[in-house]
C-alpha positions in Angstrom: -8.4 -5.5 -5.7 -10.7 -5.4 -8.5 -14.4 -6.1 -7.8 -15.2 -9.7 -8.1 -18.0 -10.8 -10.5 -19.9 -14.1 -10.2 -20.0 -16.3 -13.1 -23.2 -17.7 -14.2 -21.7 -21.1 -14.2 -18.1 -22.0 -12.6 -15.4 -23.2 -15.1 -13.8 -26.5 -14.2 -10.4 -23.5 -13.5 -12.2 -21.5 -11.3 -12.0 -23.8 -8.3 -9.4 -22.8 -6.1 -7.0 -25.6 -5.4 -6.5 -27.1 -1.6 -6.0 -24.5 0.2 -2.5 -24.7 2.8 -3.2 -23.5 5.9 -0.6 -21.3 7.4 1.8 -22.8 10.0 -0.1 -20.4 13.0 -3.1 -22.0 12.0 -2.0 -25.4 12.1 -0.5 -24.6 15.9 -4.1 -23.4 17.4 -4.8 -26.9 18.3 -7.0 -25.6 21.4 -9.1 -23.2 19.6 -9.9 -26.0 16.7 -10.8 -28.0 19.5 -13.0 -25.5 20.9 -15.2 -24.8 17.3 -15.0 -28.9 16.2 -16.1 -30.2 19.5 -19.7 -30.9 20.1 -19.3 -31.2 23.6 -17.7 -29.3 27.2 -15.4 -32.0 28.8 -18.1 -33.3 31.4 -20.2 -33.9 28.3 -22.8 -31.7 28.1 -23.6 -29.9 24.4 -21.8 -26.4 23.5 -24.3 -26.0 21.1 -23.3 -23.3 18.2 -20.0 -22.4 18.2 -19.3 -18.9 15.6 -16.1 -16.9 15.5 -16.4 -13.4 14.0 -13.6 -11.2 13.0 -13.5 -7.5 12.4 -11.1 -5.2 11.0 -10.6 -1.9 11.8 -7.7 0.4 10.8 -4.7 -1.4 12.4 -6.5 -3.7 14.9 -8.3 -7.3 14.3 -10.9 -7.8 16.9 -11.9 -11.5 17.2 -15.4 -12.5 19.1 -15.3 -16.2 19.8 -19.0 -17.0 20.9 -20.8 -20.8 21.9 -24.7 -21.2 22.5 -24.6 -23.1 25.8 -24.3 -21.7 28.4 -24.4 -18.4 26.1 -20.7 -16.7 26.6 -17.9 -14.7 24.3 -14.7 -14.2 24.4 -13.0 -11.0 23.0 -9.5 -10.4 21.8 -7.9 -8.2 19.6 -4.5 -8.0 17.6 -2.5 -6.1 14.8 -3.6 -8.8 12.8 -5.3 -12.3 12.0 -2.3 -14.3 13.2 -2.1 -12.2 16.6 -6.0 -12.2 16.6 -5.8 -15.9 16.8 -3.2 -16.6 18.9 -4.7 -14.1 21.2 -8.0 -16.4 21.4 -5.5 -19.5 21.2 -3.8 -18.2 24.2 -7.0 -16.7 26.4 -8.8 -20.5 25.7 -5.7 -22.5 27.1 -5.7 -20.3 30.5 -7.1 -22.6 33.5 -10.0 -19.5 33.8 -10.8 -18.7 30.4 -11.7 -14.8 30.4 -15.3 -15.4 28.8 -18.0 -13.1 29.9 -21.6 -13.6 29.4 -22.9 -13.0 26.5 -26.0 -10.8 26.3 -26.8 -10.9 22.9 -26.5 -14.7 22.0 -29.0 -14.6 18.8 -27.2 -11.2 17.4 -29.6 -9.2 17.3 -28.9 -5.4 17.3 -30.2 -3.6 20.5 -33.6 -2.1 20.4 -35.2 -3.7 18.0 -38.1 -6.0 18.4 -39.2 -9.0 16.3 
């Protein structure tokens, strides 16, 4: 892929057209839920919700993370698609595997503001 350059203005063209989401995607009904809902069941705030991907050579590792109480959830995959139906899967267990998480402003270790 060549590297991309940013126009100073955007041509009318250069707006990508709706994008179509891929049929996995469309299936991962408990991880949208999860990253759209304000709330936990009971009704108490989730606060930020991120999900982070990283790609390494022939692995996809996935961190699913929400603010309150501050917990992640790891998965990997070959891919995006297992990736995501990895955290799809883990989030519709009755015991979600989260752990706490110890870094919930991500910040890197050691290093002091």
């Amino acid at each position: 892929m060549k590297m991309p350059q940013v126009a100073a203005v955007p041509a009318e063209s250069d707006v990508p057209e709706v994008w179509h989401p891929s049929v996995l995607i469309k299936k991962l009904t408990v991880l949208n839920d999860f990253l759209n809902n304000p709330s936990w069941e009971e009704g108490t705030p989730r606060g930020e919700r991120s999900l982070m991907t990283f790609v390494k050579s022939g692995s996809v590792t996935a961190i699913l993370k929400c603010e309150r109480p501050p917990l992640k959830l790891v998965v990997s995959g070959a891919t995006f698609d297992e990736a995501l139906a990895a955290l799809e899967a883990s989030l519709s267990l009755p015991r979600c595997p989260f752990v706490t998480d110890d870094n919930p402003l991500g910040r890197a270790k050691g290093k002091k503001k």
